[in-house]
C-alpha positions in Angstrom: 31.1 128.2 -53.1 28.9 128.0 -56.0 27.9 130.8 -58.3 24.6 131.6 -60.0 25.4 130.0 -62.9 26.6 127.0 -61.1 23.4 126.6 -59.3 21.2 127.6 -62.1 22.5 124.8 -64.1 22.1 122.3 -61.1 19.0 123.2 -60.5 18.0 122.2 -64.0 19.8 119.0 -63.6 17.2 118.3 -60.8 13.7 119.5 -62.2 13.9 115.9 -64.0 14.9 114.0 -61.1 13.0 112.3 -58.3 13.6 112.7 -54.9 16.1 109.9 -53.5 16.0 110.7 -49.9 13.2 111.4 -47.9 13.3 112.8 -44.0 10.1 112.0 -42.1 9.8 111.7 -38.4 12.8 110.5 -37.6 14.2 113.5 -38.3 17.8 114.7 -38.5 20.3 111.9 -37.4 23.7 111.2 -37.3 22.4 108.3 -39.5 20.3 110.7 -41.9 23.8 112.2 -42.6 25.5 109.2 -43.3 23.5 108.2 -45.6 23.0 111.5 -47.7 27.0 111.3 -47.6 26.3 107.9 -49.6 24.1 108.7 -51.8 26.5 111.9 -52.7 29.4 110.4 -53.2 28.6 108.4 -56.6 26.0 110.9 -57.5 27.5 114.5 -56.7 23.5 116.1 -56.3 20.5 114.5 -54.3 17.6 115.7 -54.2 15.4 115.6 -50.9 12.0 115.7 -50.1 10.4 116.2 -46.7 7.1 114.5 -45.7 4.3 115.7 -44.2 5.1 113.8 -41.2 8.6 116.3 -40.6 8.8 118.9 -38.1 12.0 120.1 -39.3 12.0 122.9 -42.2 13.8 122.9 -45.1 15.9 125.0 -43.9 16.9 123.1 -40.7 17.6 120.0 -42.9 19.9 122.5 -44.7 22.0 124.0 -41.9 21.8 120.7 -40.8 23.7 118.9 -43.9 25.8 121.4 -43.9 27.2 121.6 -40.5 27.4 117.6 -40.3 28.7 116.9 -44.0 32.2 119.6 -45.3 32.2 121.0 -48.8 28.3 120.6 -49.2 26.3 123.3 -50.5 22.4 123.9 -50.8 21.7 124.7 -54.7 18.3 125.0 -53.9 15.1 125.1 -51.5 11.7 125.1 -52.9 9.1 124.3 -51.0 9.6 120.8 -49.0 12.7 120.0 -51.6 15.6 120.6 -51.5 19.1 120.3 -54.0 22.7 119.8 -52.4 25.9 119.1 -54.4 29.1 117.8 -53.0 32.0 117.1 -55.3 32.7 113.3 -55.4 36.1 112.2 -52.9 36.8 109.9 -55.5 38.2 111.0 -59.0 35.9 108.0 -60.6 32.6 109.9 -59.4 33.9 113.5 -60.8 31.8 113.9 -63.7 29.1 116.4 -62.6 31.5 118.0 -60.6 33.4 118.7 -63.8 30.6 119.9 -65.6 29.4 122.3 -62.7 33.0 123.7 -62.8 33.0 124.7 -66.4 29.8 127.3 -65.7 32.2 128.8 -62.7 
């Protein structure tokens, strides 16, 4: 579980970053998943953005993520973005993970 500090600090990590996943009308897949899982594991944090074209919230995509991926949290919805964090499976990936750990 991540504290205040932990997602204060991650959610300054993403005010610079871009969106790298984007859920449109295909909605919330089994493939969706999968592919944030991907993107998480070298990164730690992804950003997403929803487009106009969505008819899930950001919310839904959250419990969603949640549910289908373990050990990932929601640092932060704003609008039609949203923050997760997972800590990295493999020790090579651990660096933000590290980082976020030292603010606990």
């Amino acid at each position: 579980m991540l504290t205040g500090k932990q997602k204060r600090y991650l959610r300054s990590l993403a005010m610079t970053q871009k969106p790298l996943i984007n859920v449109g009308k295909n909605g919330l897949t089994t493939q969706f998943a999968q592919g944030v899982a991907d993107v998480l594991e070298p990164r730690e944090m992804v950003k997403i953005a929803l487009l106009p074209s969505a008819e899930e919230t950001p919310a839904m995509v959250a419990d969603f993520l949640v549910e289908a991926l373990p050990g990932l949290e929601v640092a932060q919805i704003i609008g039609r973005t949203l923050v997760v964090f997972r800590p990295a499976e493999q020790e090579k990936h651990r660096k933000l993970s590290l980082e976020v750990a030292k603010r606990g």
